[in-house]
VOTOR-789563 format. One record per residue (C-alpha): y, x, z. Coordinates in steps of 0.1 Angstrom, whole numbers, padded with zeros to 4 digits. Layout:
# VOTOR-789563
+-------+-------+-------+
: north :  east :    up :
+-------+-------+-------+
:     Y :     X :     Z :
...
+-------+-------+-------+
***
This chain:
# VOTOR-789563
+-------+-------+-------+
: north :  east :    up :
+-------+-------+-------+
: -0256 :  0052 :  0146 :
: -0234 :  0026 :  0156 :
: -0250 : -0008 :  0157 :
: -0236 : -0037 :  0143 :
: -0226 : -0074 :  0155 :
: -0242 : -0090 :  0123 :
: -0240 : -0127 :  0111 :
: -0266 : -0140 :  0083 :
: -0256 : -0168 :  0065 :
: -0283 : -0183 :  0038 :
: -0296 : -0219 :  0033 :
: -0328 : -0206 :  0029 :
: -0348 : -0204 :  0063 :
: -0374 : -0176 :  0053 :
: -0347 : -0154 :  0037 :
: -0328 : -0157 :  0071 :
: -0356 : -0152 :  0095 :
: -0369 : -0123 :  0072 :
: -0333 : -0106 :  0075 :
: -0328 : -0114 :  0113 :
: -0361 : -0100 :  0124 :
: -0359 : -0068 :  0109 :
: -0321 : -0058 :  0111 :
: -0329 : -0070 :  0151 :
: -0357 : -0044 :  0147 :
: -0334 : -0020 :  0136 :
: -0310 : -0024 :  0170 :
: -0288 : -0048 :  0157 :
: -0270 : -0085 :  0173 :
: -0281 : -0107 :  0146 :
: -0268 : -0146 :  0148 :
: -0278 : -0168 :  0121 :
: -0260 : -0202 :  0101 :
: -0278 : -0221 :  0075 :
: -0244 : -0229 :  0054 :
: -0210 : -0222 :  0049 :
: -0195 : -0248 :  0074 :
: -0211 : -0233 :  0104 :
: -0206 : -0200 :  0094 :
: -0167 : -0204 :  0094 :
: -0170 : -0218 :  0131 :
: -0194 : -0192 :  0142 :
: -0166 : -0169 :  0134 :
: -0144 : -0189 :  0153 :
: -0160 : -0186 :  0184 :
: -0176 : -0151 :  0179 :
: -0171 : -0119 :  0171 :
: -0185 : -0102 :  0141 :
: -0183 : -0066 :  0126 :
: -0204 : -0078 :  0095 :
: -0219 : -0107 :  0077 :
: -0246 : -0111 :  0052 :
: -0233 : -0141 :  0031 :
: -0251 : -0157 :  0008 :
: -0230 : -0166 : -0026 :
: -0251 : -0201 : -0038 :
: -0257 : -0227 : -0010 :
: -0249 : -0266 : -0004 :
: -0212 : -0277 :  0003 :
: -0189 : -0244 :  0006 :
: -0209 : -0215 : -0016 :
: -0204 : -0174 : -0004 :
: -0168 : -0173 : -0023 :
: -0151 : -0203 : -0002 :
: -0167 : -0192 :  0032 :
: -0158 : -0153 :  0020 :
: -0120 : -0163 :  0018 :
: -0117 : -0182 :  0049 :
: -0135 : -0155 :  0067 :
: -0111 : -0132 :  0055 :
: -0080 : -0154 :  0066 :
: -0094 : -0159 :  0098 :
: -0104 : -0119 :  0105 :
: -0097 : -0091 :  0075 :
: -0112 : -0068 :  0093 :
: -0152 : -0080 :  0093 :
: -0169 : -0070 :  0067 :
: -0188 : -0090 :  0039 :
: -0214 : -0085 :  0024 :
: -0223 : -0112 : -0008 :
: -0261 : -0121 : -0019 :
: -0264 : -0132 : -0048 :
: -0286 : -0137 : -0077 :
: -0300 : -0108 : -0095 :
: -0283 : -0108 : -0129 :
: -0250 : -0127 : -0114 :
: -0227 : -0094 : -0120 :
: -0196 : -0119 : -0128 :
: -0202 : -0136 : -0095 :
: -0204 : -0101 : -0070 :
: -0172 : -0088 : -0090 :
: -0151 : -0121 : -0082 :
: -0164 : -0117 : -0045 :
: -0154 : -0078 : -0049 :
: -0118 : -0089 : -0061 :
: -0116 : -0116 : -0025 :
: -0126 : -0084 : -0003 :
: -0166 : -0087 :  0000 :
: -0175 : -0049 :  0006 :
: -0205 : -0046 : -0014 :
: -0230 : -0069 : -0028 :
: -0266 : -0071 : -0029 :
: -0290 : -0094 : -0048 :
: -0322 : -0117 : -0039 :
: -0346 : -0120 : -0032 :
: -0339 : -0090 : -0006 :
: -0378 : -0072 : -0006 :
: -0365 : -0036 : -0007 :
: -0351 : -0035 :  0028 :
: -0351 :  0003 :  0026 :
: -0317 : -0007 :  0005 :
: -0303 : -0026 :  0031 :
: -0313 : -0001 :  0052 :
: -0291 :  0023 :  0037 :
: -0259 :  0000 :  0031 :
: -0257 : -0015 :  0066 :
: -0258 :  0020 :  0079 :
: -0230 :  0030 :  0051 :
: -0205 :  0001 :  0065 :
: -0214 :  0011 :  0101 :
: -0207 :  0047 :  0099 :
: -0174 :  0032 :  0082 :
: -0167 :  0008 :  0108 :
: -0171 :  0043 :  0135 :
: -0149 :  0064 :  0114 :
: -0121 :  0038 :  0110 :
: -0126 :  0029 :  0152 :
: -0125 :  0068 :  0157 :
: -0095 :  0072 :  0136 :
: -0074 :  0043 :  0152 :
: -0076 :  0058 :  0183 :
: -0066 :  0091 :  0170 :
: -0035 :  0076 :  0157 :
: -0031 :  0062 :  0191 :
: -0032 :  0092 :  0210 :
: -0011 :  0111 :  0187 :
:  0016 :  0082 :  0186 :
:  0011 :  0087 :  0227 :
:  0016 :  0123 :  0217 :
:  0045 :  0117 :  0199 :
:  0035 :  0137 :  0164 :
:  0055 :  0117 :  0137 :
:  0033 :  0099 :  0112 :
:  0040 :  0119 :  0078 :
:  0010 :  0142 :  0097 :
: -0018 :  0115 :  0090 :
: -0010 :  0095 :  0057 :
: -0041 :  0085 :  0035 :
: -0066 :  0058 :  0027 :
: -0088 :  0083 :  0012 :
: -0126 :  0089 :  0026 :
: -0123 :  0123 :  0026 :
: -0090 :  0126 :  0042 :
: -0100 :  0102 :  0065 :
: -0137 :  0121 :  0078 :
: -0112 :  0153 :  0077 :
: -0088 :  0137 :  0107 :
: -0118 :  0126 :  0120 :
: -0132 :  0159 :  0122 :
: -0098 :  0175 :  0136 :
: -0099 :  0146 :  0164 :
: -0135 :  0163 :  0172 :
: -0137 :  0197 :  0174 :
: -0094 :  0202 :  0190 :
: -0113 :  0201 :  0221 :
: -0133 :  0229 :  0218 :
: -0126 :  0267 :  0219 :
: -0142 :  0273 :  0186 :
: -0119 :  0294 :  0157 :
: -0114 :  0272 :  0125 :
: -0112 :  0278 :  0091 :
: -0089 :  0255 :  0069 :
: -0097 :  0262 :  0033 :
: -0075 :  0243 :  0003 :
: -0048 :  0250 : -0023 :
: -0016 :  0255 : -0018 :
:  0006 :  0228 : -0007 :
: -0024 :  0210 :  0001 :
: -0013 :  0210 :  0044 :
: -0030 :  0231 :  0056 :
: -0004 :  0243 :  0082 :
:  0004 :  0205 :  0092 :
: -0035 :  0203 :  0099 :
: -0036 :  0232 :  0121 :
: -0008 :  0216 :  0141 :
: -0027 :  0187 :  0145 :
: -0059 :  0201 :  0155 :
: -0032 :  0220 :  0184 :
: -0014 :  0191 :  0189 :
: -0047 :  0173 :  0200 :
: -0060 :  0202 :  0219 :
: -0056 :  0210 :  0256 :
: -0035 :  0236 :  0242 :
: -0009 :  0209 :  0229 :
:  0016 :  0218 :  0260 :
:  0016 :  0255 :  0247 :
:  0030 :  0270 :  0216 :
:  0013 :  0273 :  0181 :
:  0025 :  0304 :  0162 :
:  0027 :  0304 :  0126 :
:  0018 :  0339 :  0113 :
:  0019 :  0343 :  0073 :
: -0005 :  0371 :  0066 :
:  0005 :  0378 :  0033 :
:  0043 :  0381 :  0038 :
:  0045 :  0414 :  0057 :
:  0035 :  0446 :  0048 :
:  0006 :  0460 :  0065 :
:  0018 :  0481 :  0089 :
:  0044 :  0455 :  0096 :
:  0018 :  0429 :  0099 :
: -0002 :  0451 :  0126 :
:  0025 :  0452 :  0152 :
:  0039 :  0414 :  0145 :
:  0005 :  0405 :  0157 :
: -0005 :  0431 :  0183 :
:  0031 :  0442 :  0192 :
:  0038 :  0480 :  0201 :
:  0050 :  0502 :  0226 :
:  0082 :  0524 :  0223 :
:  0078 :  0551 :  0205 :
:  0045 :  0541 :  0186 :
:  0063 :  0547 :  0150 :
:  0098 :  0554 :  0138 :
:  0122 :  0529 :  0148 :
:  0101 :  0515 :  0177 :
:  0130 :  0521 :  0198 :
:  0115 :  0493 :  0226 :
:  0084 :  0478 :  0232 :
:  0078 :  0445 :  0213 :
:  0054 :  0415 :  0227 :
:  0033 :  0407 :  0194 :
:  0021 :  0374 :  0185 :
: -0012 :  0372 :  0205 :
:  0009 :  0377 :  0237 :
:  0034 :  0351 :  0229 :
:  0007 :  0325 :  0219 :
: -0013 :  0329 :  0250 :
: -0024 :  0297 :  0262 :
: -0020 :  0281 :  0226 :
: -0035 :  0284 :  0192 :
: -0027 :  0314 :  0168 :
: -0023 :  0295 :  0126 :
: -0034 :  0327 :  0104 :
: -0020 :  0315 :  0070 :
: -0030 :  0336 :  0037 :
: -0060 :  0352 :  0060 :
: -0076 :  0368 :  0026 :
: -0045 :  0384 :  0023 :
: -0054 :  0410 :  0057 :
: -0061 :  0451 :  0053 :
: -0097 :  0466 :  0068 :
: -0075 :  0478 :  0091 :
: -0059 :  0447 :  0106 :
: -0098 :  0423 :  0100 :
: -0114 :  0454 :  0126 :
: -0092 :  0444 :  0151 :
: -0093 :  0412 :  0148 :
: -0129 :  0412 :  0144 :
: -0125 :  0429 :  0183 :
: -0105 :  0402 :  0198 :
: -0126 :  0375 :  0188 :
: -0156 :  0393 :  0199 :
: -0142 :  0406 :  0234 :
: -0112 :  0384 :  0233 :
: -0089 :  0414 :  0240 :
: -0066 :  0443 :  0217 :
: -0040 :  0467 :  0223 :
: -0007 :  0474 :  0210 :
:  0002 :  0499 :  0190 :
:  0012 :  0534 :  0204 :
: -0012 :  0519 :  0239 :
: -0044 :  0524 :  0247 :
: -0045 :  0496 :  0275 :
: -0070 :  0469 :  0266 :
: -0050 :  0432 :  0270 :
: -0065 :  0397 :  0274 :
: -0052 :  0369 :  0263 :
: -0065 :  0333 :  0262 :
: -0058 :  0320 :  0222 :
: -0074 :  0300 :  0193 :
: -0077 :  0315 :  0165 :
: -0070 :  0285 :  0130 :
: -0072 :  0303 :  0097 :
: -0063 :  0292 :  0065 :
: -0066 :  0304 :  0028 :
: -0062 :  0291 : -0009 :
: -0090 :  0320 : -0021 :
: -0129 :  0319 : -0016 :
: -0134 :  0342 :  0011 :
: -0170 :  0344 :  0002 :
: -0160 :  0357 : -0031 :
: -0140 :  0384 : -0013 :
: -0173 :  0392 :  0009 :
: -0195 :  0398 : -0018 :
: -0166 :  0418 : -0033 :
: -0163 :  0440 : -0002 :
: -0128 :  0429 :  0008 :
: -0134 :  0409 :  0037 :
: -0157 :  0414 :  0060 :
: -0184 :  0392 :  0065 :
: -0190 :  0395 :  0104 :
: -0151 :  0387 :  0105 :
: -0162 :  0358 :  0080 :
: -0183 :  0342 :  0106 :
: -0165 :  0343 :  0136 :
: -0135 :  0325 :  0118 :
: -0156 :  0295 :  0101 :
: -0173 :  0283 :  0130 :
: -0159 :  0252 :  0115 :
: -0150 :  0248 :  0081 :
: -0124 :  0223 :  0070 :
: -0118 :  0216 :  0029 :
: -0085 :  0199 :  0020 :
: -0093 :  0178 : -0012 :
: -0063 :  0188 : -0037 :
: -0039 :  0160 : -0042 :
: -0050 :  0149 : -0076 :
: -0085 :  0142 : -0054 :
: -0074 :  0114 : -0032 :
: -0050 :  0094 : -0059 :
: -0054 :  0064 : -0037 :
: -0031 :  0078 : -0012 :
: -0003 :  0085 : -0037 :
:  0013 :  0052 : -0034 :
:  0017 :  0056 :  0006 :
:  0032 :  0096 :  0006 :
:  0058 :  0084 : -0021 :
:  0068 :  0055 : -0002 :
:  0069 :  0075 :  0031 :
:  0092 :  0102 :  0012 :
:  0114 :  0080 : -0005 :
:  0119 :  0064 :  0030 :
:  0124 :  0100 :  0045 :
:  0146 :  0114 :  0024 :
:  0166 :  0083 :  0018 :
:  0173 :  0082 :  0053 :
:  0183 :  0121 :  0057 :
:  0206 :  0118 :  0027 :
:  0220 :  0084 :  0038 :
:  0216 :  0066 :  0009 :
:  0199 :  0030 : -0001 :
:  0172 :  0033 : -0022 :
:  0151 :  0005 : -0024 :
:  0118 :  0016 : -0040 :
:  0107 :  0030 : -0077 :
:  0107 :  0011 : -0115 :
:  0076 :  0002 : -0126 :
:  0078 :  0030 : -0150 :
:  0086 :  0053 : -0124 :
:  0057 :  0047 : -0103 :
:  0035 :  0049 : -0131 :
:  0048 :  0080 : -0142 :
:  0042 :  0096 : -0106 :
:  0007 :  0079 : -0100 :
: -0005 :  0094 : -0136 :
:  0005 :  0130 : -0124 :
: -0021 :  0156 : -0111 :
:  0000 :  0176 : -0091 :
: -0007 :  0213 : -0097 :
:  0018 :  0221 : -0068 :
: -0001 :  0196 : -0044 :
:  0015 :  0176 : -0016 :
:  0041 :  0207 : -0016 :
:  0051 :  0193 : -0051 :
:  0053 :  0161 : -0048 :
:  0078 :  0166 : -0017 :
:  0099 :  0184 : -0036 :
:  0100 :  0156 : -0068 :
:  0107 :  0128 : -0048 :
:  0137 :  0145 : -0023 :
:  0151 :  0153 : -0057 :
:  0148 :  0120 : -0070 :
:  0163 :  0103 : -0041 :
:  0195 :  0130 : -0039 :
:  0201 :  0122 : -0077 :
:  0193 :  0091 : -0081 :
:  0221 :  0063 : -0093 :
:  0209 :  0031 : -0083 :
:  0190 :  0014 : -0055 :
:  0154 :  0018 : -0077 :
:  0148 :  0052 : -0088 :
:  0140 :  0057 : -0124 :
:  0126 :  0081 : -0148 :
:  0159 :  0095 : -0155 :
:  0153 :  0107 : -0121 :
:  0121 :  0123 : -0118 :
:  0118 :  0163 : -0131 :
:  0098 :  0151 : -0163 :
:  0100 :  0120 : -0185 :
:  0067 :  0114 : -0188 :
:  0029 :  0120 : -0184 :
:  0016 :  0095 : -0206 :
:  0012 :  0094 : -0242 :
:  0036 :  0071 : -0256 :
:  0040 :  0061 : -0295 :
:  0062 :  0086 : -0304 :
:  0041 :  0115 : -0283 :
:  0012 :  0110 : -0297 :
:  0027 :  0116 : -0327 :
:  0031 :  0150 : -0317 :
: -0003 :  0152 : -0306 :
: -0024 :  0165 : -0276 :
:  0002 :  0193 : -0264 :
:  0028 :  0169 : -0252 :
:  0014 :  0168 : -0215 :
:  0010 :  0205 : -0215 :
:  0052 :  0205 : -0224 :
:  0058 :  0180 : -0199 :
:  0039 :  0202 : -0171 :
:  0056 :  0234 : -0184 :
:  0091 :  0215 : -0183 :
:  0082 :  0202 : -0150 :
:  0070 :  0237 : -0137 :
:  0102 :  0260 : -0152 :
:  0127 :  0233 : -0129 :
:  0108 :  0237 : -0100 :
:  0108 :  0275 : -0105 :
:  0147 :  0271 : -0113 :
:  0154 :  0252 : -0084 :
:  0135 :  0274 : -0056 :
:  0153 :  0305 : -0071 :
:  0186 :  0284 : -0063 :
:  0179 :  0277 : -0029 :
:  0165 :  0314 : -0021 :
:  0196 :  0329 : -0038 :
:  0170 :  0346 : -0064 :
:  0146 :  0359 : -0035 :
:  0114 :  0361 : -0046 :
:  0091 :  0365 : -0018 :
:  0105 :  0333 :  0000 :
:  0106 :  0313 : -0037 :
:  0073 :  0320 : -0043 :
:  0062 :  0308 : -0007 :
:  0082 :  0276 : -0010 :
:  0064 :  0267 : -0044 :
:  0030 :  0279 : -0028 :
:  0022 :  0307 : -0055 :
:  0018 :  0343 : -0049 :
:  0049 :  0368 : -0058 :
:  0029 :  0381 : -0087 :
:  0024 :  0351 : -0104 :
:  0063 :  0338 : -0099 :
:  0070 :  0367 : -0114 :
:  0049 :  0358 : -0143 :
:  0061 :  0326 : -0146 :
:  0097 :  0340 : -0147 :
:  0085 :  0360 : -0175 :
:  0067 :  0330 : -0193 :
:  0099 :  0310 : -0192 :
:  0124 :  0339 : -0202 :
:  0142 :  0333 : -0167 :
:  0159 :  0362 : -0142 :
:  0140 :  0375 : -0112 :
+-------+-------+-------+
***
């Protein structure tokens, strides 16, 4: 655990010397100031990662020294003691940034215990994470890779900055348009492997046979129309990292020989019976619960194993709402600029709109509503006119037609989309169906739903 640069600032001696002695115990820098006033020029002329601040004292009380710490470093962390029973007071020091609160008399250090080591493995996780960002910015990976604010997100690049190094396969498990591929290229991108290819091999858009010698290559001859020998996908990623997407989508046949290669890290084409190394790491992906599929007898489990040595989880987009705000800025800036056009930002109404969405299609969706938005949109401030659906939320004359207005204003929303990737595939449904991140089967049960042509 990392340990903490911590400040204690109470009028009343015993309550300091009480808090000093044990968070000292506990490995931790503890300085101490007996008001407000020296407090502020303690911070001055030290540096602090957290201070213990309490609210009522003589001359400048916890929310006038919380403020000016604040302007003088955002970045230390506050925590306010107060009173127990004071709730107004630890929300209005909430509102001016104060991390948490706790109240007094402190006896149940257990507690503080448990919340200075909740901020510290914060504190590590944000440090961690800056200089992730650093190194890819060295790296040159552009920034749309690693926008969020939420936790989760946040201990996910964390996790990817981690384990790149290693040799270990990875299994990256999520939804559809969740990322999945743009995590795998980061994890590669902050490998060793980084000055190597990644190849990008979508297991559930070839056939089988197809799918055996796009990975494995073959030799001439080895079936009809093998007229030369073709260097498979293991070959050409030798030295790199090999992205399985759809990986519950693979035949027995195909998970045996993968099951060899990452076992004795070798295979053979088809139509050869030489054995061939190469040196690749194996990232997985899938939207289904391979576990299910185990129990079901469709994957195997040994297989399983060897491709979740480490498990990542991509929280759905409706999961991490605090980071809508960010993406749709960063696409309406994107797409602005790749269309050449000046669009200043989003009505109020707009942005309400988009923040009250969930997002079935994930990420993936959202992409698509606001590139849409920005190619049709009028005026410098894009407006509801220009988003795929008018609305989300229940207005005056919705709820008038009661509780099945959001369910129309999803279908609407879904049958466009649908419309739209049919248009831009020319009515090809294998690559429609991948661009809205759903299987063919169920685009062509949505075609049917919504009386459209396949």
């Amino acid at each position: 655990m990392q340990k903490l640069s911590i400040l204690i600032v109470d009028d009343e001696r015993s309550q300091r010397e009480l808090l000093s002695d044990f968070l000292r115990s506990e490995g931790h820098t503890v300085t101490e100031a007996e008001n407000g006033e020296k407090a502020v020029k303690t911070v001055l002329a030290g540096q602090f990662d957290l201070i213990l601040l309490d609210y009522k004292m003589p001359g400048m009380n916890g929310l006038e020294v919380l403020k000016e710490v604040k302007r003088i470093n955002p970045e230390i962390d506050v925590v306010i003691i107060t009173a127990y029973g004071t709730v107004e007071t630890a929300v209005e020091a909430l509102k001016a940034g104060a991390i948490d609160y706790i109240t007094k008399p402190i006896v149940e250090l257990d507690e503080l215990v448990i919340l200075v080591n909740r901020i510290a493995e914060r504190r590590q996780l944000i440090q961690e994470n800056k200089l992730l960002k650093e190194d890819l910015n060295k790296r040159g990976v552009t920034a749309d890779k690693i926008i969020y604010k939420n936790r989760q997100m946040a201990e996910l690049i964390n996790l990817a900055g981690r384990v790149a190094a290693s040799k270990a396969s990875i299994l990256i498990q999520g939804e559809s348009g969740t990322g999945k591929e743009l995590l795998a290229r980061l994890i590669h991108q902050l490998s060793p492997r980084s000055n190597k290819s990644i190849v990008v091999v979508n297991c559930g858009a070839l056939h089988e046979n197809l799918l055996e010698s796009e990975l494995f290559g073959h030799e001439k001859g080895a079936f009809t129309g093998a007229s030369s020998r073709r260097i498979g996908r293991f070959e050409e990623a030798d030295g790199g990292t090999l992205f399985l997407d759809e990986i519950g989508e693979l035949s027995p046949t195909i998970q045996v020989k993968l099951l060899r290669f990452l076992q004795e890290r070798e295979f053979q084409r088809l139509g050869s019976n030489v054995n061939l190394q190469v040196d690749v790491r194996i990232i997985s992906a899938t939207n289904k619960d391979l576990e299910v599929q185990v129990k079901e007898g469709s994957f195997r489990e040994d297989l399983f194993y060897r491709l979740k040595v480490v498990t990542m989880v991509l929280p759905p987009l409706r999961e991490r709402k605090e980071d809508l705000s960010l993406l749709i800025d960063h696409f309406i800036d994107k797409f602005a600029a790749e269309n050449g056009k000046n669009i200043k930002g989003l009505s109020a109404e707009a942005r309400d709109v988009l923040l009250k969405y969930d997002y079935p299609g994930n990420v993936r969706e959202l992409v698509n509503i606001m590139e849409r938005a920005v190619v049709i949109a009028r005026d410098q401030y894009i407006t509801t006119d220009d988003l795929p659906f008018k609305s989300v939320i229940a207005t005056d004359e919705s709820e008038k037609k009661g509780p099945g207005i959001l369910r129309e204003s999803v279908d609407e929303l879904e049958k466009k989309l649908i419309i739209e990737a049919m248009e831009k595939t020319q009515d090809n449904q294998t690559k429609a169906a991948e661009s809205l991140g759903i299987s063919e089967r169920m685009l062509r049960y949505k075609l049917k739903k919504y009386g459209l042509k396949g």
